[in-house]
C-alpha positions in Angstrom: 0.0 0.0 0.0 1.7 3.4 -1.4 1.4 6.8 0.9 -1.1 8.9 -1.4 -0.6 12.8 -0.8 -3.2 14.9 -2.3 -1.7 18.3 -3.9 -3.5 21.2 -5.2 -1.3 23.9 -7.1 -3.5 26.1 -6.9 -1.4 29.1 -9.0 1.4 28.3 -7.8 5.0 29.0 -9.6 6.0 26.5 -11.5 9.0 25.7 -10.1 7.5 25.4 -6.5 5.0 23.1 -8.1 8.3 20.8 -9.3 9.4 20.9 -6.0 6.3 20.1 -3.9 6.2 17.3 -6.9 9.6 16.1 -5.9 9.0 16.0 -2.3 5.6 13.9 -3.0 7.4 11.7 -4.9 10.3 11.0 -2.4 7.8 10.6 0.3 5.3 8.0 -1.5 8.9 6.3 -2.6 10.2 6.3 1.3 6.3 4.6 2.5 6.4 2.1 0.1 10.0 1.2 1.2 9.4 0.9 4.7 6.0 -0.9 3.8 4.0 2.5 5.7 0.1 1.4 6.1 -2.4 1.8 8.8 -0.8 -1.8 10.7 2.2 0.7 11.4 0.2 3.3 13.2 -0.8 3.1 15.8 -2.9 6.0 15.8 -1.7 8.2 18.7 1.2 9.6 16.6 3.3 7.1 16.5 4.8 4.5 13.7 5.9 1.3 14.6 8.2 -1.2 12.4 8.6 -4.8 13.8 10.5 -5.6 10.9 13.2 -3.2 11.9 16.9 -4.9 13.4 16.9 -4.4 17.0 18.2 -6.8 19.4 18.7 -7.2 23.3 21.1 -9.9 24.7 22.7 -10.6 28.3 24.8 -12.8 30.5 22.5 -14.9 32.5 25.8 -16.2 34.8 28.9 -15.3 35.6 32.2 -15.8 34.0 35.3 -16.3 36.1 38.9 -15.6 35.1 38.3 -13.2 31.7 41.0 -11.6 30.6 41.8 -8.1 28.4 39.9 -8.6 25.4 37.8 -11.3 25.9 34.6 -11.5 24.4 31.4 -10.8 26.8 29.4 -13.6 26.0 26.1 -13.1 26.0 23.9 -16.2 26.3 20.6 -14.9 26.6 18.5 -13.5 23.9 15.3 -11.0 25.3 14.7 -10.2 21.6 16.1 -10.2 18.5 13.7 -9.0 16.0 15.2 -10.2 12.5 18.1 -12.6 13.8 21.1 -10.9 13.3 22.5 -11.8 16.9 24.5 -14.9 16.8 27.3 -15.6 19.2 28.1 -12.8 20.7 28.0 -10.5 17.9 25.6 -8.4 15.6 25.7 -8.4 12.0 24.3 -5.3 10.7 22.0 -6.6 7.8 21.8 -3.1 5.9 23.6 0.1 5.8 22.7 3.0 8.6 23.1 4.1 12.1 22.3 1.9 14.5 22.1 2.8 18.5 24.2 0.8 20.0 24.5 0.2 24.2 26.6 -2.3 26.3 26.7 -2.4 30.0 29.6 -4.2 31.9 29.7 -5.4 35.7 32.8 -7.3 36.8 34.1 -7.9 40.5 36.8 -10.5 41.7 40.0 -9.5 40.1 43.3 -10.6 40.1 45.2 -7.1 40.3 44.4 -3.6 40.9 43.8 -2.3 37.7 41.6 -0.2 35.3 38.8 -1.7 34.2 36.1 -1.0 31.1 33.9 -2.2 27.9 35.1 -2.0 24.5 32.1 -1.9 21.8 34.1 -2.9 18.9 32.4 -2.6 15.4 34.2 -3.2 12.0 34.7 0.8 11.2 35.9 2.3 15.1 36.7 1.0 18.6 34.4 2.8 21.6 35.9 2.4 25.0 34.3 3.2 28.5 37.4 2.9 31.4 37.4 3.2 35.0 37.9 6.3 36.5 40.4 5.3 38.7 42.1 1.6 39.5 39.5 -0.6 40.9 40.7 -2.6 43.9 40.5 -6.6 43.1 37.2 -7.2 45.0 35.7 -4.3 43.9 32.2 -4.3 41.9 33.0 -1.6 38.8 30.2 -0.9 36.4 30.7 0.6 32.7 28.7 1.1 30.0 28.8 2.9 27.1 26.3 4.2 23.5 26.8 5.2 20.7 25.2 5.6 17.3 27.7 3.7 14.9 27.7 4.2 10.9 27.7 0.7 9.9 27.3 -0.8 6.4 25.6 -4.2 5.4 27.8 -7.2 7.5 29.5 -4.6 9.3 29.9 -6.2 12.8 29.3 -4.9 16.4 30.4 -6.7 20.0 31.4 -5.8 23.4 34.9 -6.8 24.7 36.4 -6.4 28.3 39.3 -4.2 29.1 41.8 -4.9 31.9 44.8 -3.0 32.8 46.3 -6.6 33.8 45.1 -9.2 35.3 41.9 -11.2 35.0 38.2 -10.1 36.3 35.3 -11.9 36.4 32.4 -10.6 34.7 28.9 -10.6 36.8 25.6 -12.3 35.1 22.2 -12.1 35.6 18.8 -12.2 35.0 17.0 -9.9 37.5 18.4 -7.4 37.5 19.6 -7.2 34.3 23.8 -6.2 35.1 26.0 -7.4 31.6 23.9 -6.5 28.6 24.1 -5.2 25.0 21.6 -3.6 23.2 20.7 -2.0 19.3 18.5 -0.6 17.2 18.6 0.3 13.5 17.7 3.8 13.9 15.0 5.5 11.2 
């Protein structure tokens, strides 16, 4: 179902008329893309589009003994609404920005150290530390989001940073304390 826009040029200049055309155009072209039809509103303003890539993972337990640079693993799907979350990572099925969120929570490490998240896509490397050196039994929580550029099978996951050392990092279900997040953004 196409967007239909009704337009009257009413004496218009030409050339505004061309332009009004233009923009008609491009919006009937943008609805039919994203499939726009009464099932997406939702009629208090809003649009809605299942079909869109978002995704919501987290670590139900913990992992002992991780290391710099160790994947979070992230074993427990909440959503993920066109399946582009496998192991650990997200494949960005088209080009865009997507909004992308990781939380971290470690405790038990083997050295006083700084600790953070890196959210590691194929194009930049975002990285949340520690403000100051956390003390080995120390809970330390970072997260970090950003809107990342990514192009189709461009790749997004979350890695731990350590100073030295190991940590472990903390799981769970309720509340909800490792966890990464997207969204392909309109």
């Amino acid at each position: 179902m196409g967007l239909q826009i009704p337009f009257d040029p009413g004496g218009l200049d030409p050339k505004v008329i061309n332009a009004v055309d233009d923009i008609i155009a491009a919006l009937q072209t943008w609805a039919n893309k994203v499939q726009l039809s009464s099932d997406n509103y939702t009629g208090t303003g809003l649009a809605t589009f299942s079909g869109q890539p978002g995704f919501l993972a987290y670590n139900a337990a913990d992992d002992v003994t991780q290391s710099h640079g160790a994947t979070i693993g992230f074993d427990t799907e909440v959503y993920d609404e066109a399946n582009n979350f496998s192991a650990n990572v997200f494949t960005a099925p088209v080009a865009g920005r997507y909004l992308l969120s990781v939380q971290l929570e470690t405790n038990t490490g083997s050295a006083l150290q700084y600790r953070g998240v890196q959210l590691v896509t194929t194009a930049r490397t975002y990285t949340m530390l520690s403000q100051g050196q956390v003390v080995t039994t120390d809970i330390h929580v970072a997260a970090t989001t950003v809107i990342a550029d990514m192009a189709a099978n461009d790749t997004a996951k979350a890695l731990l940073y350590l100073q030295s050392g190991t940590a472990t990092v903390v799981g769970g279900s309720s509340p909800l304390v490792t966890f990464f997040s997207g969204r392909l953004l309109p």
